[in-house]
C-alpha positions in Angstrom: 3.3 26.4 -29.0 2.8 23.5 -26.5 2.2 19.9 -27.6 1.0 16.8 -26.1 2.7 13.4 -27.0 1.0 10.0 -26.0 3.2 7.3 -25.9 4.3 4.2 -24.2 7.4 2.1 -23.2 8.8 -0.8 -22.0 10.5 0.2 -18.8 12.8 -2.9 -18.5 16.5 -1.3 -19.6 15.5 2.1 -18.1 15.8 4.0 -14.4 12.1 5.2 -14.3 10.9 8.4 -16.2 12.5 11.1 -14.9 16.0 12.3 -15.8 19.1 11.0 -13.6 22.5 11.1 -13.3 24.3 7.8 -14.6 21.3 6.4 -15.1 19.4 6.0 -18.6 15.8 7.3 -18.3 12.5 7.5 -20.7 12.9 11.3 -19.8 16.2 11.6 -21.5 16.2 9.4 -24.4 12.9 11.2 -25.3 14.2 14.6 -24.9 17.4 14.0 -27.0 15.0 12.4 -29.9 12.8 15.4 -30.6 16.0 18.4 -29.6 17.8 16.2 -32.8 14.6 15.9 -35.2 13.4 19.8 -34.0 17.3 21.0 -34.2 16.4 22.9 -30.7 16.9 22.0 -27.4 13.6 20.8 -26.4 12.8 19.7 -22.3 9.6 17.7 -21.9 7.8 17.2 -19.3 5.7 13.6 -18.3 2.6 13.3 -16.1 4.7 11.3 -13.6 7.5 9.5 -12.1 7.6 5.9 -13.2 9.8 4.1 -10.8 12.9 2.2 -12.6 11.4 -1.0 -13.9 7.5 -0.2 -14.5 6.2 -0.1 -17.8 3.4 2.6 -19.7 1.0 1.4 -21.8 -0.1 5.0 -21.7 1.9 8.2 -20.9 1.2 11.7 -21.6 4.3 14.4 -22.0 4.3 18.2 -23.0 7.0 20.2 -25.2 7.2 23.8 -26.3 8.4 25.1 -29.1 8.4 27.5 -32.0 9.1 25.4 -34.9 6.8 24.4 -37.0 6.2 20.8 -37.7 3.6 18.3 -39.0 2.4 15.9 -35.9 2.4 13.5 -38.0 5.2 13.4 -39.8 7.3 13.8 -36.6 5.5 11.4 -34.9 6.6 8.8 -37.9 10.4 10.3 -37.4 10.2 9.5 -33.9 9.7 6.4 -34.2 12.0 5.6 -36.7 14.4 7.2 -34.5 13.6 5.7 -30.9 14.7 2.6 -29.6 12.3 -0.3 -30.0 11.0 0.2 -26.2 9.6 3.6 -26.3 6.8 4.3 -29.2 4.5 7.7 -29.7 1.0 7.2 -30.8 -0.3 10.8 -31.2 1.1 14.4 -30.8 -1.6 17.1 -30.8 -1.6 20.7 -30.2 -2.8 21.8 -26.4 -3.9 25.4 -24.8 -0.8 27.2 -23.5 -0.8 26.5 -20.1 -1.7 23.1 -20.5 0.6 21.1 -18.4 0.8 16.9 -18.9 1.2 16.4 -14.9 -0.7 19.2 -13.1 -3.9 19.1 -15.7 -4.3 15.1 -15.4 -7.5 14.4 -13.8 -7.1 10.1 -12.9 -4.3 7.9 -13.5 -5.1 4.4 -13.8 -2.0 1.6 -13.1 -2.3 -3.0 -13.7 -0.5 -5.1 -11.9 -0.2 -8.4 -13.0 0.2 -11.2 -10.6 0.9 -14.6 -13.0 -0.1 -18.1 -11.1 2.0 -20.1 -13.3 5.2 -20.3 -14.0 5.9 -19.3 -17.8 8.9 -18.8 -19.5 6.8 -16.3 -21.6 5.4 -13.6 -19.3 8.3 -13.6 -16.1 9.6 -10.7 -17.0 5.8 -8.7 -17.5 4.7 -10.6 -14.9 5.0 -11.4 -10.9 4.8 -14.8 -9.9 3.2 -16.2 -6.5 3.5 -20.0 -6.5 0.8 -19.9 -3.1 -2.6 -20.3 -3.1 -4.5 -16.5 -2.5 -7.9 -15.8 -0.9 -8.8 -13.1 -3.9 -12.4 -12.2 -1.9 -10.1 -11.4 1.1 -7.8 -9.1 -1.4 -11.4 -7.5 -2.8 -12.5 -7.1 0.6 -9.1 -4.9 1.4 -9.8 -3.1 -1.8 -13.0 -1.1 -0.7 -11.0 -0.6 2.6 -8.9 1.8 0.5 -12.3 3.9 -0.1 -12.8 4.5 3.3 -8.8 6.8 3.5 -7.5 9.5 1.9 -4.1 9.4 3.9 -1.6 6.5 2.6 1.7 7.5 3.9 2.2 3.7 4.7 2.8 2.9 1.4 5.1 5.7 0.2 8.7 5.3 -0.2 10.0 7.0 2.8 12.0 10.2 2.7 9.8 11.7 -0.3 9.7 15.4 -1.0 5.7 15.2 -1.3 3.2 18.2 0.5 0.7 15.7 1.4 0.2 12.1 1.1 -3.4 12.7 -0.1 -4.9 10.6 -2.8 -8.7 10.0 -3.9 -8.8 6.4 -4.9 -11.8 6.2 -7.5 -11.2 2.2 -8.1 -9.1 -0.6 -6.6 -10.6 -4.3 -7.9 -8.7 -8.0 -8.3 -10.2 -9.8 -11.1 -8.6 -13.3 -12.7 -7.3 -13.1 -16.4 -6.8 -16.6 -17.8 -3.8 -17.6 -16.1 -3.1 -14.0 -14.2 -4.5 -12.4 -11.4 -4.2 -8.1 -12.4 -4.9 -5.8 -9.7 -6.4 -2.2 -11.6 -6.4 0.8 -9.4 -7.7 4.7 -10.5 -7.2 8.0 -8.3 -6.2 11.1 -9.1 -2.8 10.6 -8.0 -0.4 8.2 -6.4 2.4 8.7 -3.7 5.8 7.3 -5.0 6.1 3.1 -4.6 2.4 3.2 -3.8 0.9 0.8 -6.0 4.0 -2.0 -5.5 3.6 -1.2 -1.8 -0.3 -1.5 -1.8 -0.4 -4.9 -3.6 2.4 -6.3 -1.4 0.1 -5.7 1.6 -2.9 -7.2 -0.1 -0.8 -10.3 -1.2 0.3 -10.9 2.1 -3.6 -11.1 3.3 -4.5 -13.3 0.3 -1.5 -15.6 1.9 -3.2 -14.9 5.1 -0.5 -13.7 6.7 -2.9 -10.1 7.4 -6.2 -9.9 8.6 -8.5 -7.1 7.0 -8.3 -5.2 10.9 -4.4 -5.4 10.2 -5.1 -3.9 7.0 -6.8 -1.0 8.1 -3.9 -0.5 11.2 -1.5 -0.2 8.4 -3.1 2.7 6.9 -4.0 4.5 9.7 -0.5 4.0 11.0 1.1 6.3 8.6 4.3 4.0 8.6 5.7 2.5 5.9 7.5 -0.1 7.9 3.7 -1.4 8.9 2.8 -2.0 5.7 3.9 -4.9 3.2 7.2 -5.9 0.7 6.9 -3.9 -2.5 5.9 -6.4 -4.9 8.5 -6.1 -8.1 8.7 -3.1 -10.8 8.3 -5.3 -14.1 4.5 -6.0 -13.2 3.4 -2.9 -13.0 2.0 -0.7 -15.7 0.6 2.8 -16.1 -2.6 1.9 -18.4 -4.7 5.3 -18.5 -4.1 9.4 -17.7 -7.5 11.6 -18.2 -7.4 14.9 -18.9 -9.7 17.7 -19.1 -11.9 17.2 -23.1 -10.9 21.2 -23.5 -7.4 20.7 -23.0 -6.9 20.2 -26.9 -6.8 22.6 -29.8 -8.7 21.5 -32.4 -7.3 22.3 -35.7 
């Protein structure tokens, strides 16, 4: 049978999702949780590649396996057993040939831009100490409508087919102290995000015009576009999936 988990993690102390050599990942410590509680050697599979750094509020992973468990009760196991970073919320039974990265419909990612300093938050949080022009950042936001092709702001040397991606939302709003940038499409290009709100920083500094904005992304060079704003501001908030994808039970 194949199984869904939802969880989420504090990305700080590992190397991104995906499994790496010398390098502690989400991908591993997960694996070796449910292989010990299971007694099988289990490989799971995520929805994505979270970059070292970036934090999930919401992921979505698949295992298969043949032995027979309550969700439940291994849901409470895992989280007795995992570290204090990583916690599952649900596992639930899927179709077959479900799959957690090829069956996700959007993925929705925050990033949260603090305007004070806090001793609280620097570490979930990027600070700008400058003054931005937010309606020139929302103005470059429903630039990003207008393209489907955003190799500017993937990380160079990437093993991707196409650089494709249908943005469905991109929108700076204030949060008491913070400014969060959310963003939706149906996929994103590795360092996108990061690489996306750099460039949009640099026009609420002024330091790009909304015509540089758009030369950037038709471009197709990374080295046009903007610094990559920190990992520890970033979060992966919401994956949709097909309503059929579940077994009821």
């Amino acid at each position: 049978m194949r199984y869904f988990l939802e969880l989420s993690y504090n990305g700080t102390g590992y190397h991104g999702w995906q499994n790496q050599p010398n390098a502690l990942s989400i991908q591993e410590v997960l694996e070796k949780a449910v292989s010990t509680l299971l007694n099988e050697e289990i490989s799971i599979t995520g929805a994505g590649r979270t970059d070292a750094g970036v934090h999930a509020k919401q992921m979505f992973a698949h295992f298969d396996t043949n032995i027979a468990f309550y969700p439940e009760d291994l849901k409470y196991k895992l989280n007795s057993f995992l570290p204090q970073d990583i916690a599952i919320h649900y596992i639930f039974k899927v179709k077959p040939e479900a799959h957690a990265r090829f069956d996700a419909v959007s993925r929705t990612y925050l990033y949260r831009v603090t305007l004070k300093k806090n001793v609280f938050n620097y570490n979930e949080a990027y600070y700008v100490k400058q003054a931005l022009n937010v309606d020139k950042m929302n103005e470059a936001s429903k630039i990003l409508f207008e393209y489907k092709d955003f190799q500017c702001f993937s990380k160079s040397n990437t093993d991707v087919k196409t650089y494709y991606c249908d943005i469905m939302k991109a929108e700076w709003f204030f949060k008491q102290d913070e400014l969060h940038f959310v963003i939706q499409a149906n996929r994103f290009l590795r360092n996108m995000v990061r690489a996306i709100v750099g460039t949009m920083i640099n026009i609420g500094l002024g330091k790009l015009n909304l015509e540089d904005f758009h030369a950037t992304i038709q471009s197709k060079s990374r080295s046009e576009a903007g610094f990559s704003v920190p990992a520890h501001g970033l979060y992966l908030t919401n994956i949709e999936y097909p309503k059929d994808i579940k077994i009821d039970e």
